[in-house]
C-alpha positions in Angstrom: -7.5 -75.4 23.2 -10.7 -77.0 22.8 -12.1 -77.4 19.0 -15.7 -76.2 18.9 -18.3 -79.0 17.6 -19.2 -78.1 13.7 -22.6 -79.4 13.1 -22.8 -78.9 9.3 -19.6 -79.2 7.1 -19.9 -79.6 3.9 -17.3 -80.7 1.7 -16.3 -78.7 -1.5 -14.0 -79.5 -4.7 -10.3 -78.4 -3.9 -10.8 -79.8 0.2 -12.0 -76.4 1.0 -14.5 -76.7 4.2 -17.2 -74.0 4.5 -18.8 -74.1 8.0 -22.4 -73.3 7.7 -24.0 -72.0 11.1 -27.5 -73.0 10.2 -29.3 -75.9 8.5 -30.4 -73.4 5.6 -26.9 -72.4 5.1 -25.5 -76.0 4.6 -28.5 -77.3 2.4 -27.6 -74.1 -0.1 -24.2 -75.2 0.3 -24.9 -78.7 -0.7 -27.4 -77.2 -3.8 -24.2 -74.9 -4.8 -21.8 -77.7 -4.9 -24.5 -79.7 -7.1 -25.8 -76.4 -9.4 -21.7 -76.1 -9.9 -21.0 -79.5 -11.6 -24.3 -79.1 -13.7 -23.3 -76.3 -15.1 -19.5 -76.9 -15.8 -20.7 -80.6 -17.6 -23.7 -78.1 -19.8 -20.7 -75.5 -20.8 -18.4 -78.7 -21.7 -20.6 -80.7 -23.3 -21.3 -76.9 -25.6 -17.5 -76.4 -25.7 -17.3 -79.7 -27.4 -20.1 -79.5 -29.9 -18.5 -76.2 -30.9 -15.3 -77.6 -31.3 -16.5 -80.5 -33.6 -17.9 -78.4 -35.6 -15.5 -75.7 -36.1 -13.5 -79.2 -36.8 -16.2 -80.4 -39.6 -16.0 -76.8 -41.0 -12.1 -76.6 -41.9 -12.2 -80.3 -43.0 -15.2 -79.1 -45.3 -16.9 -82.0 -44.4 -20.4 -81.3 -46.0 -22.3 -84.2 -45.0 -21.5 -83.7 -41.2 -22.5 -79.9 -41.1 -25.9 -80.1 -40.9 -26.0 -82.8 -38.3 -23.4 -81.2 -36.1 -24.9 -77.7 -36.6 -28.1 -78.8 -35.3 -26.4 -80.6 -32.1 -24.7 -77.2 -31.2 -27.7 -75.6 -31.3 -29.4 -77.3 -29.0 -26.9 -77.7 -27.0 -26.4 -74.1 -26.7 -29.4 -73.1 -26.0 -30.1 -75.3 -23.7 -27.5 -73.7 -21.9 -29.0 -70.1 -22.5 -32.6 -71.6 -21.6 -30.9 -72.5 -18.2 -29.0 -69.4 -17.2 -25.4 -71.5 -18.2 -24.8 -68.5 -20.5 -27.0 -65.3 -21.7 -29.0 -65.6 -24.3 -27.6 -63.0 -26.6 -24.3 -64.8 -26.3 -25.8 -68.0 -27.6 -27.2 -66.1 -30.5 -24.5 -64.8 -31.7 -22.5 -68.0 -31.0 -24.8 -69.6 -33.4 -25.1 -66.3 -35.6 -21.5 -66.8 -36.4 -20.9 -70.6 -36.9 -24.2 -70.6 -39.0 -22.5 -68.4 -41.4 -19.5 -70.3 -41.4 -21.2 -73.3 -42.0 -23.5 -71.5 -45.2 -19.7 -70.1 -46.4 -18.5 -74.1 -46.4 -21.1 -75.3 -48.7 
């Protein structure tokens, strides 16, 4: 049985192979892979903001709030601004913790 020549294989996490057909199809293969591990490292680097502060908050650490509260913010919205998340999410996200943090002091 012959194996027919692949012209464009492009190699995704997990050693799964998608054959594109066309040159298109394996650039926005390439540009997925990429647009993937951008936004996983955006919604870690969120998850871990949040964490440290929700860590700051039960340790009623006053002098760290503000700092951290402002780091989670942007962070978050940055991940809103680039479609990482919804914007209303991020609001509330922030609608919450905020109070949290007013609660601490």
């Amino acid at each position: 049985m012959l194996i027919p020549f692949i012209r464009f294989k492009i190699r995704l996490f997990g050693g799964g192979y998608p054959v594109a057909n066309h040159k298109s199809a394996a650039k926005r293969a390439r540009q997925s892979v990429k647009k993937t591990a951008t936004n996983n490292a955006r919604r870690s680097r969120v998850k871990t903001a949040e964490k440290s502060l929700v860590k700051a908050i039960t340790a009623k650490d006053v002098k760290a709030l503000p700092v951290l509260l402002q780091k989670f913010t942007s962070e978050i919205m940055k991940a809103a601004k680039t479609g990482v998340m919804k914007k209303e999410t991020a609001s509330r996200k922030i609608s919450r913790v905020s109070t949290r943090v007013s609660a601490t002091k």
